[in-house]
N, C-alpha and C positions, 0 to 999 in steps of 0.2 A: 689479910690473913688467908683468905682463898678466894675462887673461881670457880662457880660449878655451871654449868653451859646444860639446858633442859632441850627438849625438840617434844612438842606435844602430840601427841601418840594420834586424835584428828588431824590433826592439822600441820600434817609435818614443813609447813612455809611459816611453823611459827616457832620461835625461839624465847628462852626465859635464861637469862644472865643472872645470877644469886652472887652475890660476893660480900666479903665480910670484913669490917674495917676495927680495929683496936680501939678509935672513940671516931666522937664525929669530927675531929678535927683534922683528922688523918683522911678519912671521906673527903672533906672540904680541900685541903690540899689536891688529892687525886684530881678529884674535877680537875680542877684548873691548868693542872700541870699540860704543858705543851705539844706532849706526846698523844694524850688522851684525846684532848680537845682536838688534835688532828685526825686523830684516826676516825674520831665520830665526825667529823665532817667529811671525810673520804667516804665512811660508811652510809652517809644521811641520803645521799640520792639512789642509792641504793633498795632501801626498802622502801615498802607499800604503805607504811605510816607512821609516824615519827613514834621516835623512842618514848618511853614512858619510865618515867621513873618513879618508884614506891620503893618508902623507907617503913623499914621493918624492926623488927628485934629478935631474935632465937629466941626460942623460948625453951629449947631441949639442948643435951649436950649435944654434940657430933659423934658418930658412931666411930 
């Protein structure tokens, strides 16, 4: 559903990726898909610490 890309206002070498999927099946799809799984391997030697990932829920509308 969307992409919203953060840079934290310390620490500008650090990044926050938010995105939003229609259920979690569609999430589980994504992973995997080919595209993905490529580009986070092109990405992974890249930064100072592996990705992390945390699953969330809105709790508000979208403005």
């Amino acid at each position: 559903l969307y992409y919203d890309l953060y840079q934290e206002r310390d620490r500008p070498d650090t990044f926050v990726l938010l995105d939003g999927w229609a259920s979690e099946a569609a999430l589980a799809s994504h992973a995997v898909h080919p595209n993905v799984t490529r580009v986070v391997n092109q990405l992974s030697p890249l930064l100072s610490s592996p990705l992390e990932h945390l699953h969330s829920r809105r709790m508000s509308d979208p403005a």
